[in-house]
C-alpha positions as CSV (number, residue, x, y, z in Angstrom):
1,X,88.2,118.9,88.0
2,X,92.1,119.0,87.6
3,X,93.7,116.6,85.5
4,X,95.7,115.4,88.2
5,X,92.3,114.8,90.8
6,X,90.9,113.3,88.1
7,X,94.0,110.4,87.9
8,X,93.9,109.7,91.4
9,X,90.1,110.0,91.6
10,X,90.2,107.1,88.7
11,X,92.1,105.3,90.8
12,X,89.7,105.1,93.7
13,X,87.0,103.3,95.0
14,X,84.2,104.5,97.5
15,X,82.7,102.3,99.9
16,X,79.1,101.3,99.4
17,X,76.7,101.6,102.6
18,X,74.1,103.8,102.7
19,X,73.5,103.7,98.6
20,X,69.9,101.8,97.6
21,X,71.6,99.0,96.3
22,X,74.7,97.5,94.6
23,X,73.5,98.8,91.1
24,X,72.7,102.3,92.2
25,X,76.1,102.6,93.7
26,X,77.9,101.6,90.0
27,X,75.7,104.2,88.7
28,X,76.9,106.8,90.9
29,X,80.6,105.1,90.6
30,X,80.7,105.7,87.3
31,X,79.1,108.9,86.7
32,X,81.8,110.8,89.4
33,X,84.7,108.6,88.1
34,X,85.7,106.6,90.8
35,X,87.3,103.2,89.5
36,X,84.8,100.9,91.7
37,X,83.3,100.3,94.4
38,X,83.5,98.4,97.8
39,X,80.2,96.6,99.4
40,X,80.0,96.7,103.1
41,X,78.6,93.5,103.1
42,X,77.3,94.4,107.2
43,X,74.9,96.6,106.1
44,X,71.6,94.4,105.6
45,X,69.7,96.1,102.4
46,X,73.5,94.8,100.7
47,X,73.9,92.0,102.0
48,X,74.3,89.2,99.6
49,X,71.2,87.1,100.8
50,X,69.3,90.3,99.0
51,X,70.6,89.2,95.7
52,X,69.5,86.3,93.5
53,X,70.9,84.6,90.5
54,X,69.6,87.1,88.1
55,X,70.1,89.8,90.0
56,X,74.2,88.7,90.5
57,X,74.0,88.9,86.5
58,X,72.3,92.2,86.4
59,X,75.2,93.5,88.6
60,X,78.3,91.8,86.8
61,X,76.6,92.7,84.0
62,X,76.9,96.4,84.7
63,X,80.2,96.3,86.5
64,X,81.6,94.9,83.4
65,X,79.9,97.5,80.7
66,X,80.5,100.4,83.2
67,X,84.2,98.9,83.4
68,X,84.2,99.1,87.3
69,X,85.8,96.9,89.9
70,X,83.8,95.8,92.8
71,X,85.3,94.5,96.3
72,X,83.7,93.1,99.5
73,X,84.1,94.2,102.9
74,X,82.6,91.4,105.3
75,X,81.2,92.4,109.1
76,X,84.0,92.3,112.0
77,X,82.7,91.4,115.2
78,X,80.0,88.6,114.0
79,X,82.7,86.8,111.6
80,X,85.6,86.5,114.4
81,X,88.4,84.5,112.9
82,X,89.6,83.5,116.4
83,X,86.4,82.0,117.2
84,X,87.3,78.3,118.9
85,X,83.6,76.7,119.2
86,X,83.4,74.4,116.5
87,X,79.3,74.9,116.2
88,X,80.2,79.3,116.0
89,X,83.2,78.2,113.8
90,X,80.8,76.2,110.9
91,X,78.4,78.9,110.9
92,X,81.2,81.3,110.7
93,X,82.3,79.8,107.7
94,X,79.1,79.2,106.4
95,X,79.1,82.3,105.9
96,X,82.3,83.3,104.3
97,X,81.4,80.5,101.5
98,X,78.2,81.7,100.6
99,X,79.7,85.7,100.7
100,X,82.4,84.4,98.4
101,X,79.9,82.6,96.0
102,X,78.9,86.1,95.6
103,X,82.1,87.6,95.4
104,X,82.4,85.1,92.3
105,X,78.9,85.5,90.6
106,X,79.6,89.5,91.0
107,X,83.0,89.7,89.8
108,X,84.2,90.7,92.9
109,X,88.4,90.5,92.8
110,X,88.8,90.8,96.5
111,X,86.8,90.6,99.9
112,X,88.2,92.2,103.1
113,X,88.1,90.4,106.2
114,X,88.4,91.2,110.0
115,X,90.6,88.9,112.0
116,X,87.7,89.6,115.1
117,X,89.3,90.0,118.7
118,X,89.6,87.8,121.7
119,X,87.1,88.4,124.6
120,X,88.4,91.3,127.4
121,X,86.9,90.8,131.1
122,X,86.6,93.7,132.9
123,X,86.5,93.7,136.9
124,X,85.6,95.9,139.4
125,X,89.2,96.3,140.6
126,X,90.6,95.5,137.5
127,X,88.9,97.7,134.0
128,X,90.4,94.6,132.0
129,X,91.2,91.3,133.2
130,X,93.4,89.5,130.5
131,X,92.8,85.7,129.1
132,X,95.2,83.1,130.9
133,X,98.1,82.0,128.9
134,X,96.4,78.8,128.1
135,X,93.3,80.3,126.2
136,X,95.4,82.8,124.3
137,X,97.3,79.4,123.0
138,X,93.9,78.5,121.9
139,X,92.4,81.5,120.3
140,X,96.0,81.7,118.7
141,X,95.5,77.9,117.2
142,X,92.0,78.7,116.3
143,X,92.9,81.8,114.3
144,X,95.4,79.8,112.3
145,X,93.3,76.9,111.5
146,X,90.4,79.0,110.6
147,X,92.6,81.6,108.4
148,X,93.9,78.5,106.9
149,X,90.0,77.2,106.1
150,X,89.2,80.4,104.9
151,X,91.5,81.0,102.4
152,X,90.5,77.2,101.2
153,X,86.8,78.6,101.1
154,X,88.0,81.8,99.0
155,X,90.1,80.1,96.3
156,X,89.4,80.9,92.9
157,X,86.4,83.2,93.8
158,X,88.1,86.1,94.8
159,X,91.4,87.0,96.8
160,X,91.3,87.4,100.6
161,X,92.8,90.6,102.5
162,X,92.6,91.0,106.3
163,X,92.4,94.4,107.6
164,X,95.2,95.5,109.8
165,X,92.4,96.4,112.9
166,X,93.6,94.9,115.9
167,X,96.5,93.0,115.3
168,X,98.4,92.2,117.8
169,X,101.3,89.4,118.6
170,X,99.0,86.4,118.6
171,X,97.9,86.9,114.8
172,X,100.8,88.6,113.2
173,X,103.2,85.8,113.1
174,X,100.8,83.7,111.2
175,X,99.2,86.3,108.6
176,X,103.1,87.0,108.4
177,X,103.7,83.5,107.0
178,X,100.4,84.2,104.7
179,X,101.5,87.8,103.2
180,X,105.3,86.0,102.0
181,X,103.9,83.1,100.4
182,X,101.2,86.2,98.7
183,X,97.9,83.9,99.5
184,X,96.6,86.7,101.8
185,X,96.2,90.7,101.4
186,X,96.6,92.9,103.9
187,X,94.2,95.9,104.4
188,X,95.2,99.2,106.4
189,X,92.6,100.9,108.1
């Protein structure tokens, strides 16, 4: 390998989903020089549920002797940050507590998260119907509140982006606000 493929490769990171497990994947991380690696927390032989207490210490353990980063990448469609049911909405961010626990006990320094998208109805005489003005005022204040909860949830575990997938004039303004004060990372896909 080059010198200068070697540089960039140490700066890189490969994203984790079909490897065995989260220590397997350091393994291979370290042995082709890649900097880290990124969990696709979606896939459910990963998933954080998987791992115990001592096996979160086996893996920061190894991250930090192998001096490897780690990141999380959480599911899109299931984890929809404009979600307005409060019932969905709790379990929602049940879950982004308990996957950034992990992110913690792992030493993971960032999780990505998808914003999620607002339903489309589709017609016979129409292929997409779009959501009256009213609703999109509501999946607009949703989003905000539950960015806003999130980031509360993430604080001092590990630092929050958002991936760039499917943005659109409802969300931008307010992960705008987010990105200038630097509480919120932004991920292009």
């Amino acid at each position: 390998m080059s010198p200068v493929n070697s540089k960039v490769l140490g700066r890189l990171t490969f994203h984790v989903v079909y490897d065995n497990s989260i220590l397997y994947a350091l393994e291979y991380a370290a042995q082709n020089g890649f900097a880290g690696i990124q969990i696709a927390m979606e896939a459910p032989h990963l998933s954080y549920e998987n791992y115990g207490p001592g096996d979160r210490e086996l893996i920061l353990k190894k991250k930090t002797e192998l001096n490897l980063s780690i990141s999380l990448h959480g599911p899109e469609e299931v984890t929809s940050l404009l979600q307005p049911n409060p019932r969905l909405r709790d379990g929602i961010m049940g879950y982004y507590l308990d996957l950034f626990n992990f992110a913690h006990d792992i030493g993971a320094a960032m999780t990505t998260v998808h914003i999620g998208q607002m339903p489309v109805f589709r017609t016979d005489t129409k292929p997409v119907q779009f959501l009256p003005p009213g609703d999109i005022a509501l999946y607009r204040e949703s989003f905000e509140d539950n960015l806003a909860h999130l980031l509360k949830l993430a604080y001092g575990k590990t630092y929050v982006c958002i991936e760039n997938y499917r943005m659109d004039n409802v969300v931008v303004p307010i992960i705008d606000r987010y990105l200038r004060k630097n509480n919120l990372g932004l991920c292009w896909d």
